[in-house]
TORTOR-237536 format. One record per residue (C-alpha): residue in three letters; x, y, z. Coordinates in steps of 0.1 Angstrom, whole numbers, padded with zeros to 4 digits, always signed. Layout:
! TORTOR-237536
ALAXYZ ...
//
This chain:
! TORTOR-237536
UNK-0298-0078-0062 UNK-0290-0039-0044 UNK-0295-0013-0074 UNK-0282+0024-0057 UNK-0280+0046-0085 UNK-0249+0067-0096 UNK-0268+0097-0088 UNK-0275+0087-0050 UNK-0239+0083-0049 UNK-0232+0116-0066 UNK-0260+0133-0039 UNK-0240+0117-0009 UNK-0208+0128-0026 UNK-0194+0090-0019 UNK-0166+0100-0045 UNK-0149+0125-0024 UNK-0145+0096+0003 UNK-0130+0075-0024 UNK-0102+0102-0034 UNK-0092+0102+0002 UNK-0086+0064+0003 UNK-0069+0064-0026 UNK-0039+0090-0012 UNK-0038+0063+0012 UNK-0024+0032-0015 UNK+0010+0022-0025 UNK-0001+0017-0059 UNK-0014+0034-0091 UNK-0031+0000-0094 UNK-0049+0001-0062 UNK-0057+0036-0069 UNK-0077+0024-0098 UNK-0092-0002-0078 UNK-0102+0023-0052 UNK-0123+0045-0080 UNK-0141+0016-0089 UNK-0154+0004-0055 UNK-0190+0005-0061 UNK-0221-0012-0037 UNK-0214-0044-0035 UNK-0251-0067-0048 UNK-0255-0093-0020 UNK-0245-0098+0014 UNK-0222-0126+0013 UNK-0201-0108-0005 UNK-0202-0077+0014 UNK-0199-0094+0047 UNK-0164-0112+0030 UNK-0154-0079+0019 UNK-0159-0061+0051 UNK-0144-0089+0072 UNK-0113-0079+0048 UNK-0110-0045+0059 UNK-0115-0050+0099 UNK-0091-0076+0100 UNK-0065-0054+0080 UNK-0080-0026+0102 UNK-0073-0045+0135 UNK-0035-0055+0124 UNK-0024-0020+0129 UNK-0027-0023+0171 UNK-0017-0059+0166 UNK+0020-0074+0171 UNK+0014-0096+0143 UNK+0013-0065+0118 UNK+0012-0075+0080 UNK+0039-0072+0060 UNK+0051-0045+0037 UNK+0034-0058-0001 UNK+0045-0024-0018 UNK+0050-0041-0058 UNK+0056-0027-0093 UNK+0033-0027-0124 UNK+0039-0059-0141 UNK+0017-0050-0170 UNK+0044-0046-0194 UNK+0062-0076-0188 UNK+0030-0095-0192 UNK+0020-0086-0225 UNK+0058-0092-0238 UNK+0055-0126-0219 UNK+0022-0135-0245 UNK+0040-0125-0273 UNK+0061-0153-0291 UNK+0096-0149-0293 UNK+0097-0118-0272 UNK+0124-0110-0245 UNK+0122-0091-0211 UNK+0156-0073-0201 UNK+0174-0077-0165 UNK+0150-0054-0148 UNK+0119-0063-0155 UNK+0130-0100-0146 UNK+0142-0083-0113 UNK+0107-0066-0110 UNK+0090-0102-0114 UNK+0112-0120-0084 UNK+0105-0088-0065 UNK+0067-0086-0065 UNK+0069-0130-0064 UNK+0084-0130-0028 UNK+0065-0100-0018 UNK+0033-0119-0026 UNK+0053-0155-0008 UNK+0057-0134+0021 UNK+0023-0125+0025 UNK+0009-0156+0014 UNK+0032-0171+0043 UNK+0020-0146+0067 UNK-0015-0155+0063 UNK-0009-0188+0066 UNK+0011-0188+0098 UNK-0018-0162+0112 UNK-0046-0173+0095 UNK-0065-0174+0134 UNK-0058-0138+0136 UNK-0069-0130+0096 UNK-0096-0159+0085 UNK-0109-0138+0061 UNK-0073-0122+0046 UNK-0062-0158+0048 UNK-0090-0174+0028 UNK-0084-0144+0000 UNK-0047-0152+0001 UNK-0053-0192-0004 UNK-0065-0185-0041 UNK-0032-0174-0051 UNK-0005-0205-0060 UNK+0027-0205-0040 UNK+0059-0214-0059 UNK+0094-0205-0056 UNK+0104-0219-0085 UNK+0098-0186-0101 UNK+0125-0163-0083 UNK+0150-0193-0078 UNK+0154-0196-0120 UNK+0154-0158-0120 UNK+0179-0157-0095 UNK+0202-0178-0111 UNK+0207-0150-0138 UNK+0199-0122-0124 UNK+0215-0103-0094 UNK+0197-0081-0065 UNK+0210-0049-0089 UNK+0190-0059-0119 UNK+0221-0073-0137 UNK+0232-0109-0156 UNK+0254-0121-0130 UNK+0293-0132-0145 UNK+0277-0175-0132 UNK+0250-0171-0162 UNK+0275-0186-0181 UNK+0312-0196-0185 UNK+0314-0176-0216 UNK+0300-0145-0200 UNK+0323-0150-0172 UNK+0352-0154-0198 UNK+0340-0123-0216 UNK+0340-0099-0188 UNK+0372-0110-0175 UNK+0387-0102-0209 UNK+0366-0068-0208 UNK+0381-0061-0173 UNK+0422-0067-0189 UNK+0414-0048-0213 UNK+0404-0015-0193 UNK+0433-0018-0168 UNK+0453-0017-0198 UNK+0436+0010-0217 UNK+0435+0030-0181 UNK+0474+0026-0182 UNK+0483+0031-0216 UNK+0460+0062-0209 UNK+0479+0078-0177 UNK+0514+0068-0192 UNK+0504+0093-0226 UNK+0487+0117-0200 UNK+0516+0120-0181 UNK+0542+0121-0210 UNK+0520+0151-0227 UNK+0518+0172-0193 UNK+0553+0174-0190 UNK+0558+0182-0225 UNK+0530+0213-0215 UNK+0508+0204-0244 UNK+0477+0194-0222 UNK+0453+0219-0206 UNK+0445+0226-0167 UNK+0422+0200-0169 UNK+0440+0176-0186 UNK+0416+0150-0193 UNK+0375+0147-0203 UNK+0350+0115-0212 UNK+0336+0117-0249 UNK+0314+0086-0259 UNK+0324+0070-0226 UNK+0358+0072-0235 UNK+0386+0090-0220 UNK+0404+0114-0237 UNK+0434+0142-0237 UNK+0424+0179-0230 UNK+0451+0195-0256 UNK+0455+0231-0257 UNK+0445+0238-0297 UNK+0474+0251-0305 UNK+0492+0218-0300 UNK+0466+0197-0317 UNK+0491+0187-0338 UNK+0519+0173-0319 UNK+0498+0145-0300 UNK+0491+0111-0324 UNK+0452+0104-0321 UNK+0419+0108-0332 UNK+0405+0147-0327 UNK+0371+0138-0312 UNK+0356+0176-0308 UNK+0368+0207-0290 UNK+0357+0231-0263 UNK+0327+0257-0269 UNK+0356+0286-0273 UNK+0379+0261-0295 UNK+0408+0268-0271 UNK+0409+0231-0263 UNK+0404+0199-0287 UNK+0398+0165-0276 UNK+0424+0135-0286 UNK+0419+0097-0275 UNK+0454+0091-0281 UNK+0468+0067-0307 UNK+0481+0043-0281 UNK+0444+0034-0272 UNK+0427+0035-0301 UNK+0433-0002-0310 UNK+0431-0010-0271 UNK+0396+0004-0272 UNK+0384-0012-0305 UNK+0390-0046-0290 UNK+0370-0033-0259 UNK+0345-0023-0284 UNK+0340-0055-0297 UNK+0345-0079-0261 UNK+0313-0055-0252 UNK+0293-0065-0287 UNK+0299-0099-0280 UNK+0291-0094-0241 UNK+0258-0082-0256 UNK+0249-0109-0276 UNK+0253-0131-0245 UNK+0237-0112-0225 UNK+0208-0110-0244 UNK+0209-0151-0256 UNK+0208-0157-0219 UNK+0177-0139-0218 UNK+0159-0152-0244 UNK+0161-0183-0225 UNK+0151-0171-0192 UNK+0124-0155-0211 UNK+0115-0188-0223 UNK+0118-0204-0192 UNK+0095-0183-0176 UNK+0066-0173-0203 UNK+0043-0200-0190 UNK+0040-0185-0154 UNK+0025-0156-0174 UNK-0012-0164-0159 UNK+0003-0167-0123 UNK+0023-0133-0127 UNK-0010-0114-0135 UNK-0029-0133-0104 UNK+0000-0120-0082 UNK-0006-0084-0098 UNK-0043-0085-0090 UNK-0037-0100-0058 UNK-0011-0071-0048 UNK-0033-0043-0060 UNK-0064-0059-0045 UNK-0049-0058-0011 UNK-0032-0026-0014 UNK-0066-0012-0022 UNK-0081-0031+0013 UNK-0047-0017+0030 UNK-0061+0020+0017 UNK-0097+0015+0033 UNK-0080+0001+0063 UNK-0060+0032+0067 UNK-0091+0054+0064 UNK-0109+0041+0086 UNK-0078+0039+0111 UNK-0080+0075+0107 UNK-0118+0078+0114 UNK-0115+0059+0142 UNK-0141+0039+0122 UNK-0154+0003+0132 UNK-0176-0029+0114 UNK-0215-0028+0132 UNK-0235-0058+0134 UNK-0258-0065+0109 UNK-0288-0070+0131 UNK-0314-0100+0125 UNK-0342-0076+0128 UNK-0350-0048+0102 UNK-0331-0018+0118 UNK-0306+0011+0117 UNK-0292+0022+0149 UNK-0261+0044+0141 UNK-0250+0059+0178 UNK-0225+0090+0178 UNK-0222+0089+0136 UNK-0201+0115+0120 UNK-0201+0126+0085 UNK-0167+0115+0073 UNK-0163+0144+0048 UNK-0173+0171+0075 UNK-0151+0152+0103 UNK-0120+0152+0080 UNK-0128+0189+0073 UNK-0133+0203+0109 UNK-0106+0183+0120 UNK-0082+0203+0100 UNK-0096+0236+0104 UNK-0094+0225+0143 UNK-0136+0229+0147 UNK-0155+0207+0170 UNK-0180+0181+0152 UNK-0207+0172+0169 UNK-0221+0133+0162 UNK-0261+0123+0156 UNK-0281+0093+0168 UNK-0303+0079+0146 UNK-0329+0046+0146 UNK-0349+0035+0117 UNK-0367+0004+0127 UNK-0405-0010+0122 UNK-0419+0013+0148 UNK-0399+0043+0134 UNK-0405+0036+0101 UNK-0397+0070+0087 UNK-0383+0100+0101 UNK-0396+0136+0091 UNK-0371+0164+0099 UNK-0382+0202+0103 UNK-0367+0235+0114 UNK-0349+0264+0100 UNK-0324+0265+0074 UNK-0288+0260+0085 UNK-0295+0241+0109 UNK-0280+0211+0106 UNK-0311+0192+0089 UNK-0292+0183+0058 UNK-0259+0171+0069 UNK-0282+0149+0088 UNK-0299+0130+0061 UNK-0264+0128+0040 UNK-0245+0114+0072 UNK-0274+0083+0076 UNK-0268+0083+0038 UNK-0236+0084+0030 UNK-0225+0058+0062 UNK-0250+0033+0047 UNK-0235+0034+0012 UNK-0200+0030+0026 UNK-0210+0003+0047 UNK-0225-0014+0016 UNK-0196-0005-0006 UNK-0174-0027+0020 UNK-0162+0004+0040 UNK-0157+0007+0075 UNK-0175+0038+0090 UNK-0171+0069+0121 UNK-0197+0053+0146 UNK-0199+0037+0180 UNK-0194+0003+0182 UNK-0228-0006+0197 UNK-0244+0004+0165 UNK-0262-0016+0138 UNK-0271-0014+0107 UNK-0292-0039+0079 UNK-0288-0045+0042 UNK-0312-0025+0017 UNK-0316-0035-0016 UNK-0318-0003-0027 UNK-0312+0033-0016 UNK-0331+0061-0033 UNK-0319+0099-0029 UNK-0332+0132-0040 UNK-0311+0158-0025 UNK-0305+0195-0033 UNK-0313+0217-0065 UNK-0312+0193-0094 UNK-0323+0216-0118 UNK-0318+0194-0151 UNK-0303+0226-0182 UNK-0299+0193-0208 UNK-0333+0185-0204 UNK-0348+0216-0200 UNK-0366+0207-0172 UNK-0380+0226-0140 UNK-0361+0219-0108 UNK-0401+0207-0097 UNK-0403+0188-0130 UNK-0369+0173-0123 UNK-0382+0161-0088 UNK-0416+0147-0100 UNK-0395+0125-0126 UNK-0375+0115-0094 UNK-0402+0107-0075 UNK-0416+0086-0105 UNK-0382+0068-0101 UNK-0389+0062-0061 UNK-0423+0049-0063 UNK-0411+0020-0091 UNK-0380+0008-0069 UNK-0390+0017-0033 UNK-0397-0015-0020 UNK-0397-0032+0020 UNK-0364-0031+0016 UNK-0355+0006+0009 UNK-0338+0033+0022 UNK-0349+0068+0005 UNK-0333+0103+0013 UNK-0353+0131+0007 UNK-0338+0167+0014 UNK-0367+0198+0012 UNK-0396+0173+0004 UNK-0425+0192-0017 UNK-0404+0222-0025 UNK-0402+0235-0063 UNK-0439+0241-0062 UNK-0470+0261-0054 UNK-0468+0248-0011 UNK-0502+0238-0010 UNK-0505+0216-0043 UNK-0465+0210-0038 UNK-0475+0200-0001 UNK-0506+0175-0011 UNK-0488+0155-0037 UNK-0455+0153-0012 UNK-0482+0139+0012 UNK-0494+0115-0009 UNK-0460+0103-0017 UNK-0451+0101+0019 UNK-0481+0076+0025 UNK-0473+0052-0005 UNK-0437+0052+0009 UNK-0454+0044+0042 UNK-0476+0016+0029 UNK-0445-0001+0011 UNK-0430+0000+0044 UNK-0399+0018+0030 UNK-0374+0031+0054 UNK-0367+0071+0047 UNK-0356+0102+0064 UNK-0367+0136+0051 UNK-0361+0173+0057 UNK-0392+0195+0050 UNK-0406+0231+0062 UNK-0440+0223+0051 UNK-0465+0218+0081 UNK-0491+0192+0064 UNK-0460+0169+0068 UNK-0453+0175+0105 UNK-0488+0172+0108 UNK-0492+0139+0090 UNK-0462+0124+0104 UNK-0478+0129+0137 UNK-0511+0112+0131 UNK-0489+0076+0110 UNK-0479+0053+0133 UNK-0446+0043+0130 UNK-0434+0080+0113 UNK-0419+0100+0140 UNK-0410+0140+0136 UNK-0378+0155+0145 UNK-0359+0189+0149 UNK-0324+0201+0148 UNK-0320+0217+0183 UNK-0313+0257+0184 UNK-0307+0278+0213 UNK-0338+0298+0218 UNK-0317+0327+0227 UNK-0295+0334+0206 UNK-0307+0314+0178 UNK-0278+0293+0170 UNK-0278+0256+0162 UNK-0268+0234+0184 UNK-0268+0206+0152 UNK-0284+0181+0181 UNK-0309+0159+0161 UNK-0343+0153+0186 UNK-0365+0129+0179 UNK-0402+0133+0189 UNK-0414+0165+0183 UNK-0416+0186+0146 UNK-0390+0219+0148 UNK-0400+0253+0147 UNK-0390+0275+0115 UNK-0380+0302+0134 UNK-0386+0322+0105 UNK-0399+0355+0122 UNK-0372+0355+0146 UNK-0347+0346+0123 UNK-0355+0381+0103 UNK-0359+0400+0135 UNK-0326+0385+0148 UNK-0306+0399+0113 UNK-0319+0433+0115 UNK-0356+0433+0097 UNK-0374+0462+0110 UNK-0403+0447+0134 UNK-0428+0469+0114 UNK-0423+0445+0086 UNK-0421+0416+0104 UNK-0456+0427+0119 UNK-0473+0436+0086 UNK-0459+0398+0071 UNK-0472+0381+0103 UNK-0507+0399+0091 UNK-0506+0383+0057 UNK-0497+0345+0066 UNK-0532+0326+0083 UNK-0536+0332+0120 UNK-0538+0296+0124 UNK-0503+0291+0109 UNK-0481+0313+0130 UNK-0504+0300+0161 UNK-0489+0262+0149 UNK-0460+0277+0146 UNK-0455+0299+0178 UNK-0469+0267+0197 UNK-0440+0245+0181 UNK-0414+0271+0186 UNK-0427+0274+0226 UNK-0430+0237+0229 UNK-0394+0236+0216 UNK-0380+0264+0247 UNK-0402+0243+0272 UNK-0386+0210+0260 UNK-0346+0228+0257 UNK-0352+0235+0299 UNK-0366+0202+0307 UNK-0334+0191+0290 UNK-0312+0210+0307 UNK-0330+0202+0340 UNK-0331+0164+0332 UNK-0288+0165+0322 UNK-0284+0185+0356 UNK-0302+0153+0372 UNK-0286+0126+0350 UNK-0251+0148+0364 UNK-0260+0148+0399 UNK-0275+0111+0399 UNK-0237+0101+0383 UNK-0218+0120+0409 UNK-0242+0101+0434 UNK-0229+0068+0424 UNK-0195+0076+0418 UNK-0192+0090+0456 UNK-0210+0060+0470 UNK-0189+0033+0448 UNK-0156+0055+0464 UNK-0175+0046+0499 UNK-0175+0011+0491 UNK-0143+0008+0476 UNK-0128+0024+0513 UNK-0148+0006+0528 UNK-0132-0029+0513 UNK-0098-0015+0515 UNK-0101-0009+0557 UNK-0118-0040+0557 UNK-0095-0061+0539 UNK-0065-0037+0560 UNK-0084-0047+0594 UNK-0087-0085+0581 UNK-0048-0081+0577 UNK-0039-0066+0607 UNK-0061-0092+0630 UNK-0039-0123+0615 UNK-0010-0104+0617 UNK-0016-0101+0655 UNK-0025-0134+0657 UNK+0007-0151+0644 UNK+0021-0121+0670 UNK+0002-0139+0699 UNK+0012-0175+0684 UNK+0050-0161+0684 UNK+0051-0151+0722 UNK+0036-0177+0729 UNK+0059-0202+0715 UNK+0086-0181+0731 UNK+0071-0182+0769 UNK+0070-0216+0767 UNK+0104-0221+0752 UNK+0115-0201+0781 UNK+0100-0220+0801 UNK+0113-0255+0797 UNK+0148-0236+0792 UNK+0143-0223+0826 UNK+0132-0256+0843 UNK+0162-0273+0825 UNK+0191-0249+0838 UNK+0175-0252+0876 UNK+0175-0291+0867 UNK+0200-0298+0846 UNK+0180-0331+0836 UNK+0179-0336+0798 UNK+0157-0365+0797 UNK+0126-0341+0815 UNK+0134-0314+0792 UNK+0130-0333+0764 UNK+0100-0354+0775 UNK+0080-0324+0779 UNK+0097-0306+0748 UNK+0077-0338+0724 UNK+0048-0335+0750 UNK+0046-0300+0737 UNK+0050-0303+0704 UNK+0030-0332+0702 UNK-0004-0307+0719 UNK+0005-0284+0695 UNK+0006-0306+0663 UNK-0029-0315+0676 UNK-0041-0282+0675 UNK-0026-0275+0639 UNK-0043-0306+0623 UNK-0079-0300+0637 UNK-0073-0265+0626 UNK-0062-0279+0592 UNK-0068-0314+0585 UNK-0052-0335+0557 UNK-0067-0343+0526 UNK-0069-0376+0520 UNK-0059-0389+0484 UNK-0087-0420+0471 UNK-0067-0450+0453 UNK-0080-0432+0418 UNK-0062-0403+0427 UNK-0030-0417+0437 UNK-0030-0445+0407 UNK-0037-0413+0386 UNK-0011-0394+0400 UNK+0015-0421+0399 UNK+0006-0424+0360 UNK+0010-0386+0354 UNK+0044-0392+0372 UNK+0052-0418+0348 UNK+0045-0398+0320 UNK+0064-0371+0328 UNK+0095-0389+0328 UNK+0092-0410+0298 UNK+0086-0378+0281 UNK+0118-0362+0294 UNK+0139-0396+0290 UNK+0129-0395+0253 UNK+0136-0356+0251 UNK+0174-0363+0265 UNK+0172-0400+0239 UNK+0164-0374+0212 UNK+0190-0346+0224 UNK+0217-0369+0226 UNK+0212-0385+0191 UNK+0213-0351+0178 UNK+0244-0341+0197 UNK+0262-0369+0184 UNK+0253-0360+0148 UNK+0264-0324+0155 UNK+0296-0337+0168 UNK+0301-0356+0138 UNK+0293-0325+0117 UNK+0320-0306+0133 UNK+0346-0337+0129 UNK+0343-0337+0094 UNK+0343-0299+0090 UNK+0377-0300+0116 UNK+0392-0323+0095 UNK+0382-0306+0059 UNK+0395-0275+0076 UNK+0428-0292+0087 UNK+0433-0309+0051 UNK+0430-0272+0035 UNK+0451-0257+0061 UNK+0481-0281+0056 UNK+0474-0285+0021 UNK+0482-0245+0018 UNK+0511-0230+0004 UNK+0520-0196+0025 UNK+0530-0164+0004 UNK+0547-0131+0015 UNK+0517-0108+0025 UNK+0492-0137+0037 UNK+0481-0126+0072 UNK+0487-0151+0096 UNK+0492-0160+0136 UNK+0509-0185+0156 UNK+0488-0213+0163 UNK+0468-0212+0196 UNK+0476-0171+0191 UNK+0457-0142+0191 UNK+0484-0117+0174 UNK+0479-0110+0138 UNK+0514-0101+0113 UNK+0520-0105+0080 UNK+0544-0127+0059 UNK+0577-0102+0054 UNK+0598-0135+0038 UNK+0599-0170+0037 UNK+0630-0194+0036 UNK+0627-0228+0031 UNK+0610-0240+0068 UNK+0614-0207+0080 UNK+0588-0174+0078 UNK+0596-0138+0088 UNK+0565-0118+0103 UNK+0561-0084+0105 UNK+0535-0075+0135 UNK+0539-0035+0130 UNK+0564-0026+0157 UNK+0585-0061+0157 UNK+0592-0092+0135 UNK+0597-0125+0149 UNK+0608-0156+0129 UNK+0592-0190+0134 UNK+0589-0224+0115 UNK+0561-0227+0083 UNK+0540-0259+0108 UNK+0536-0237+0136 UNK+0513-0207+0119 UNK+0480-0207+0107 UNK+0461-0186+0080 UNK+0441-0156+0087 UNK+0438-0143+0055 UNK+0455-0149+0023 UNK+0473-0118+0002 UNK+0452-0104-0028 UNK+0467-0119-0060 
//
């Protein structure tokens, strides 16, 4: 089982990589999800979970792209569903057909492409298919989140009653509108809606000549509001048709609700399924973004990440437009540890954190910012003590604190550990400080515990020199001008710099001198021996790049030799048998010529043909030894013959199988002709139907009809014709 701690996750900041997945989800649901990715125990499981994400990963510069699986929160409606007797209104039945065919779709999709998705595929076979669901939901309820008028007949009679009802009201409405405008009782406005019903704008001092029901007045009280008398009982029978549509509405309901309470269990597997793969649609994203890809998971005990970024610093320089430059890293059994030195802002850090933090993604199932050719292994555990972790609630000493940490380290760090330790030793007196963080560097050693550090002390450049498999390393500075060039190089311990450093930001060199005096002569000889071999190693290089440059342009120019050298070949190889089809050509021509010749001085047909076959026949010679015929064995032929065979059985039962389906189609369209016919004659034309002349193309409309004979009206002419010889386009609105 892995344990890394909450606080190696707080070091490597791993939560500020999971607030910039989450902007990428669909979902407050997969947000959540995303804030509680942790490291996942055992490989299996990681490997499953990481397959997830590459294959969701790869779909984006795929044709088979997954589907759209945006869903709402179902929680709601599943808590109603377990309680008895409850009932779910129109929308959140519309919200439960919604997020079922999203998950049908995708559980199709996967199906269909489960080559392309094995592992999306296998995640997506755990969930039930049924479309029982949405077809009883659909039934009811419409695409608008509405009881549709086929519910019931009841309904249907109801709202049809409902409809009457407000034409009338709407008339008897205009009719008293338009009779109290002319009298000059009503206001400008002349009408307004209180309590969803319409009613007459009436200047106050006429309040009293319109019959009604005063309903409230303007803010000034220079208009009142009347629903006139004539609607009043109009609207209380509207009042009660829309009680009663209620009551139906909501009896329909209960019974859906009934109908579909049981699915409750499948309803919150299709929520968890949803918000499960919106949360691996959110990784997938991220790491689109990061350009970042799966590594291997070698056999061997090893880390090799090649060209890794940071993901936090990448995101960051990439938006203030700054370069970032990427490190290249191996832990393996002969580079057990790795012991980092050299001034301060140089890089030494962001180092450690990137090897960190890239391992805890990749263990978290997150894809990560390196090169493809990289590989990784799974740690048990990963142990970090980064940065001032000065403890105020337990009143301890940032030292104290450390030692405590280290206590922690020495009980977990096993052979299959990966510690992080930034400024090893520091918080005490450096000698003491120094010998214990020795010590700890050779248990870690002996437990064969992967680890990178970052220290300035020199008993731990110097020890990491005489272990074995402990390599030293520096962050590369220009020895000029001081800067980093945040290049990580393995092999040799780094140079504090801290003389130049102060002389570079201005120290007087009088001071610098009189320090130089108190620090041990053999000290600043270490160091200036360092910091020289450092310079002597920055120009070999430089040297050895100019080389590697010069060796590349090399083989680039002679590969552009070859490649001309092909092309005029393979131009040369063209040109020869062009030339000799040429030759072939004139050839062929002389001697056609020639017989043509010797037949108009002869005029003798039979010579000129006798030596036209002669010829032919010498030449037909020539072709064959040139190119002689391959002869076929019986095998061969019989298996030919049988190939042959196959092929036209096969396409004799396609055409058997065409044919039969043809003549079913034909029927088909019989009995559809014939329904068509039946309806057609069986239909009674009306003034306003919009017909044509059969075998026509022009369109008119029914002006009159008398006995056999119709009048229609086509815009700029009427014709008259008999009632058999016109067919319906489409009938008048009743």
């Amino acid at each position: 089982m892995g344990f890394i701690s909450k606080k190696t996750q707080d070091d490597l900041e791993f939560n500020t990589v999971l607030e910039k997945i989450s902007t990428y989800c669909i979902s407050d649901l997969g947000k959540a999800l995303v804030f509680k990715i942790k490291p996942i125990a055992n490989k299996p499981d990681l490997l499953v979970a990481l397959d997830q994400v590459n294959e969701y990963n790869n779909s984006f510069i795929s044709e088979n792209r997954i589907p759209n699986h945006y869903f709402e929160d179902l929680e709601e409606e599943i808590k109603l569903l377990k309680i008895e007797n409850s009932r779910l209104d129109a929308a959140s039945f519309l919200k439960i057909a919604t997020n079922s065919e999203t998950v049908n779709s995708q559980l199709l999709f996967f199906k269909k492409f489960q080559e392309y998705y094995p592992a999306l595929h296998a995640k997506s076979e755990e969930i039930e298919y049924t479309k029982s669901v949405v077809e009883e939901i659909q039934k009811i309820i419409t695409s608008y989140g509405e009881v549709t008028d086929k519910a019931s007949s009841f309904l249907k009679d109801i709202r049809k009653e409902i409809h009457t009802i407000r034409a009338k009201i709407s008339g008897s409405f205009t009719r008293e509108m338009s009779r109290y405008d002319k009298a000059g009782f009503l206001d400008t406005i002349r009408e307004s809606v209180i309590d969803n019903q319409r009613v007459l704008a009436v200047q106050s001092m006429y309040r009293k000549k319109i019959k009604g029901n005063l309903l409230g007045s303007s803010k000034t009280g220079s208009i009142v509001f009347i629903a006139p008398q004539a609607t009043l009982e109009l609207h209380r029978e509207l009042q009660n048709l829309l009680h009663e549509e209620k009551q139906e509405i909501n009896r329909i309901l209960n019974i859906l609700t009934e109908t579909i309470r049981p699915y409750f269990p499948l309803f919150t597997s299709y929520q968890e399924y949803l918000s499960s793969l919106d949360c691996i649609g959110a990784k997938a994203k991220y790491a689109f973004e990061l350009s970042a890809v799966l590594p291997s998971f070698s056999k061997a005990k090893r880390i090799y990440f090649k060209k890794a970024y940071h993901p936090i610093l990448l995101e960051k320089n990439k938006a203030a437009n700054l370069p970032v430059i990427p490190q290249t890293l191996e832990l393996s059994e002969k580079q057990q540890i790795i012991v980092i030195s050299g001034p301060n802002a140089g890089g030494k850090s962001i180092t450690l954190k990137t090897i960190g933090l890239l391992q805890l993604m990749l263990q978290s199932g997150l894809l990560i910012p390196v090169d493809e050719k990289s590989e990784t292994h799974f740690f048990d555990t990963i142990l970090s003590d980064i940065g001032d972790n000065q403890s105020i609630e337990n009143q301890l000493s940032t030292y104290s604190y450390r030692l405590k940490n280290m206590r922690g380290f020495l009980k977990r760090c096993n052979d299959n550990s990966l510690f992080l330790i930034d400024e090893f030793g520091t918080g005490s007196d450096p000698e003491l400080g120094g010998a214990l963080a020795e010590i700890f560097l050779e248990e870690f050693y002996d437990k064969k515990a992967f680890g990178v550090i970052t220290t300035h002390y020199s008993n731990l450049k110097v020890l990491a020199n005489e272990l074995e498999n402990v390599s030293n390393a520096n962050m590369q500075f220009n020895e000029k001008t001081l800067e980093p060039l945040f290049k990580l190089h393995i092999g040799q311990a780094g140079s504090s710099f801290t003389f130049e450093v102060a002389q570079k930001n201005g120290i007087p060199f009088s001071l610098i001198n009189r320090a130089k005096k108190k620090v041990e002569g053999e000290k600043i000889r270490l160091d200036k021996t360092i910091s020289k071999l450092q310079k002597e190693r920055n120009v070999l290089q430089r040297n050895s790049k100019a080389l590697e440059d010069e060796q590349d342009k090399a083989k680039r120019q002679t590969q552009n030799l070859s490649d001309k050298e092909l092309k005029i070949q393979e131009k040369l190889s063209s040109f020869q048998e062009l030339y000799d089809k040429n030759q072939k050509m004139l050839s062929f021509g002389r001697k056609s010529n020639e017989l043509l010749s010797k037949y108009f001085q002869t005029n003798n047909k039979k010579e000129l043909f006798a030596e036209f076959n002669k010829w032919v026949l010498i030449e037909k010679t020539k072709h064959l030894k040139l190119h002689p015929p391959v002869k076929k064995n019986k095998t061969e032929k019989k298996k030919e013959k049988e190939v042959k065979k196959n092929k036209e059985v096969a396409l004799q039962k396609v055409e058997t199988e065409i044919l039969e389906k043809v003549k079913e189609v034909r029927k088909e369209k019989a009995i559809v002709a014939k329904k068509i016919a039946k309806e057609k004659a069986a239909y009674k034309f009306k003034v306003n139907d919009k017909v044509r002349l059969i075998d026509g193309k022009a369109c008119g409309i029914i002006d009159k009809i008398e006995k056999n004979k119709v009048t229609i009206d086509y815009g700029m002419f009427t014709t008259q014709t008999a009632l058999d010889k016109i067919e319906l386009v489409v009938a008048a609105k009743r």
